[in-house]
N, C-alpha and C positions, 0 to 999 in steps of 0.2 A: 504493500500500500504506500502510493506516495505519501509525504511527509504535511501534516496537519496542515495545514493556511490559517492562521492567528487573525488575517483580517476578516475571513470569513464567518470567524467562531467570533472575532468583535461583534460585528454585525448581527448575527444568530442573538447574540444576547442582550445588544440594546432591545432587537423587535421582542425579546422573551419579556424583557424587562418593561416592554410599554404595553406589550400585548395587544398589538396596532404600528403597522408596515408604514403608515401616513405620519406618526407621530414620531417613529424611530428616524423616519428619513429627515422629516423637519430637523431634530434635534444632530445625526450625523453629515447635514449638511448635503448630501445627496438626495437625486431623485427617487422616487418610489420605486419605477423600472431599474434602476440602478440596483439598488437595496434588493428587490426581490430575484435579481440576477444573481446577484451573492451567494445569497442563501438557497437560491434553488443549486449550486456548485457545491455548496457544502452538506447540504442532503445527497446530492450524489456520488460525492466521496466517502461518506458514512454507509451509505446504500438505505437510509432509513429516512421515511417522511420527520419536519421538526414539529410541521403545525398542523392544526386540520378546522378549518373556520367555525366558528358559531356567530353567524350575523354578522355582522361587521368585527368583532374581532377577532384574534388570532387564540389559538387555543394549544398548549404544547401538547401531543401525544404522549405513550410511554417513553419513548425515544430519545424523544423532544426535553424532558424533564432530566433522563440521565443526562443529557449533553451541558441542559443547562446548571444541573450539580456541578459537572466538572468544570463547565465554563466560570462561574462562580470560584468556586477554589482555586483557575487557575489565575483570573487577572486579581484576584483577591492578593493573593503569593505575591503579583509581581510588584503590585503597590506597597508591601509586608518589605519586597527587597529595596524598593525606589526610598522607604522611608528609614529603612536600617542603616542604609551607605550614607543616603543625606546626614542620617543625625551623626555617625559615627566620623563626619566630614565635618560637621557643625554648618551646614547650610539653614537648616530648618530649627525649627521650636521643637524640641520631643514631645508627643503624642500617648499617652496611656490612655489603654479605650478599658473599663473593666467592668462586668456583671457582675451583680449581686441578687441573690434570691430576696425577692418581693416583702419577705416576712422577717430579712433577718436585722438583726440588731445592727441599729446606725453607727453607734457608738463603738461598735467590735469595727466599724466598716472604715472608721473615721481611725481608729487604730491602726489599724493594716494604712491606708494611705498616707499617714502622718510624715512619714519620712519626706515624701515629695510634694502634698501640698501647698508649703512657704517657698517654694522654687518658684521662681519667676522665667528658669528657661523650660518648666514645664507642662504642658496643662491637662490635665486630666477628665475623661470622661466615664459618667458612671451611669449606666444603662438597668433599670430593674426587672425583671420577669420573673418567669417559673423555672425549674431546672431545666425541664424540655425546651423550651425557649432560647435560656440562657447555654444551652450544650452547642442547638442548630447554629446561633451565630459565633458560638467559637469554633465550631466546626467547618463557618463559612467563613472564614479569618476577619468577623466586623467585629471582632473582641479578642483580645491579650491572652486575658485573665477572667474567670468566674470565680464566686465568693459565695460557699454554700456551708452546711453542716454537716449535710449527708455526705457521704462521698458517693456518687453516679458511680451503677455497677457499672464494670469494661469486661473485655474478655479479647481475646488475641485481635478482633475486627477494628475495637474500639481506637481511636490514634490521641486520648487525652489521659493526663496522668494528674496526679490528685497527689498533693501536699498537705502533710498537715503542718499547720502554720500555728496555730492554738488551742488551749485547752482551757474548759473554765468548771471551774463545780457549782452543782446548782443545789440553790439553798430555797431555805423557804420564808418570804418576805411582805413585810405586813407592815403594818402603819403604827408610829411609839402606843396607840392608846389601845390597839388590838392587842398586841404582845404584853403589852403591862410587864411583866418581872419576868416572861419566860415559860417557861416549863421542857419538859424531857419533852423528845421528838413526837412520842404516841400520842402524852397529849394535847400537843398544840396539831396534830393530824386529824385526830378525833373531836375535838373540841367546835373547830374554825371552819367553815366552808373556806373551799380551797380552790382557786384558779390554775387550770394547767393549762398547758399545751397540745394541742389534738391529737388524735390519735398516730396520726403521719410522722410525727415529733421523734425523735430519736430520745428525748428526755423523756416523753410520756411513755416511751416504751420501758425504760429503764426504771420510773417512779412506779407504774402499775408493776412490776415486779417486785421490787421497794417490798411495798407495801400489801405485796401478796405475801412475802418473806415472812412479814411483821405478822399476818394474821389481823389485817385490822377492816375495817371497814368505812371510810372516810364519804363523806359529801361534798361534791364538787359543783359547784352553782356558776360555773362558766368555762369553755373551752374554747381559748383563742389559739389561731395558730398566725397572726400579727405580733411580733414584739412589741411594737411603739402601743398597741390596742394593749395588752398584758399590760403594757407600763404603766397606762393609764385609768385601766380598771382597779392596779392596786393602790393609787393613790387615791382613788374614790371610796379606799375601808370597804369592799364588796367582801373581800373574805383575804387570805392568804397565797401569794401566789409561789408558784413552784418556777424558779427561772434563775437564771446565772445572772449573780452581781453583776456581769458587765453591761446586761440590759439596763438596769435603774442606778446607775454609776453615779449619777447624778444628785436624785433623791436622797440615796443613803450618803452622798458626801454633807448634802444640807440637812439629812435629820428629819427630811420626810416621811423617810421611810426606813428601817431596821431590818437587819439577818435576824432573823430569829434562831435559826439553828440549820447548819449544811448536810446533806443527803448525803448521808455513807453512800460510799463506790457509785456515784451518781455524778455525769460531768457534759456536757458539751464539747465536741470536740468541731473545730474548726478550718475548712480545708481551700486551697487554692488552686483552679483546676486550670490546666495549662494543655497545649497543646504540642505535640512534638512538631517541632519548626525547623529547620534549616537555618533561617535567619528568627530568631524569637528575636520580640523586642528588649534590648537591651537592659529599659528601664524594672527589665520582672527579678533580675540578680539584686537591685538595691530592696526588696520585695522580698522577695521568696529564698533562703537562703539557708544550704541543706544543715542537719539539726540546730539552727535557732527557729526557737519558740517564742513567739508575740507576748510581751508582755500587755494583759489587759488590766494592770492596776495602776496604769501611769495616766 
């Protein structure tokens, strides 16, 4: 097979990308006839149709969709190399692109970037979703880095790797006039409605076993799976929440809010999912760096 044509898989991908032969030409500056010459050349090197209409606009087939995966990934890479030589040249501003899960604690998020955002030759973008979400665009090189808790199962297919970057214990925390003096673990369990984390929660897995351990029977009057929402429910005295100091870092430094007492072998753990790159961006080494542990009580 002759060798790929790059302008023809351009092409392919602005029309994927506008999904309209009229709007791809306008924007590449060529005729329509022009543009669909292209890309009827590169269906016929492939041997496979890319489009197949629905009304007026274009629709990728199976085909069509693999090609535009790979086309994706491939001009994705080469802007990944245009921006790693720039910076490593000092032409440009370095650029951190990084995701974080929707739900996870700001304050853990604002740790992890601390190092670089008082840089002025740097600037930083922070993008939020779901893991699935957040995996597809680091998969399609428009993110660095992802910032989750779970670590995303892999298996040989998989091309991202998962750092743990933190650890935090989770305790259970309440407001000075709930806690009053304290008490042993069972019974401020049993005593206090208690706020957790949803089912999905890696801590709620680990608390429900807790407290299967213990033999107790607790009541739970709220399940958030929001941090910033947990943070705020417990500063409303709803009940006791089950969450890692680094969520209400804040509260407890003012007195708002109090540990009451920390969950034997109960922790959050905190990961950094990367991608294996060729060229990674430079700026993930001042970041990610193999066994140091993030300090969360700075």
């Amino acid at each position: 097979m002759a060798a790929l044509n790059y302008n023809h898989l351009r092409y392919f991908w602005a029309v994927a990308r506008e999904g309209n032969l009229t709007r791809a030409a306008e924007k590449l500056l060529i005729s329509q006839s022009a543009l669909s010459i292209q890309i009827k050349k590169l269906e016929g090197q492939l041997g496979q149709d890319l489009f197949e209409r629905s009304g007026r606009q274009l629709q990728l087939t199976e085909a069509g969709r693999i090609a535009f995966d790979h086309a994706e990934a491939i001009f994705a890479t080469g802007g990944d190399l245009l921006a790693t030589l720039k910076h490593r040249l000092g032409d440009r501003r370095a650029i951190l692109r990084v995701g974080a899960l929707a739900t996870l604690s700001r304050n853990f998020q604002i740790g992890f970037l601390r190092p670089l955002l008082k840089r002025q030759d740097i600037e930083v973008v922070v993008r939020s979703g779901t893991t699935a979400s957040l995996l597809q665009a680091l998969e399609a090189h428009r993110l660095d880095v992802i910032l989750v808790n779970v670590a995303p199962a892999r298996d040989a297919a998989t091309p991202w790797v998962s750092h743990p970057i933190a650890e935090q214990a989770v305790s259970l925390i309440g407001t000075p006039k709930r806690i009053g003096k304290g008490g042993t673990l069972e019974k401020l369990l049993t005593r206090h409605p208690l706020v957790l984390p949803t089912m999905e929660s890696s801590v709620r897995i680990g608390f429900d076993a807790l407290v299967e351990r213990m033999g107790l029977t607790v009541k739970v009057v709220a399940e958030v799976d929001d941090m910033a929402m947990l943070r705020m429910i417990a500063r409303e005295d709803i009940g006791l929440a089950v969450v890692p100091p680094i969520v209400v870092k804040d509260e407890l430094a003012g007195g708002r809010l109090v540990e009451a007492h920390q969950l034997p072998q109960l922790s959050e753990t905190f990961f950094a999912v990367t991608m294996k790159r060729r060229f990674p961006n430079p700026l993930l080494r001042e970041l990610i760096q193999p066994g140091v542990v993030l300090d969360l009580t700075e």
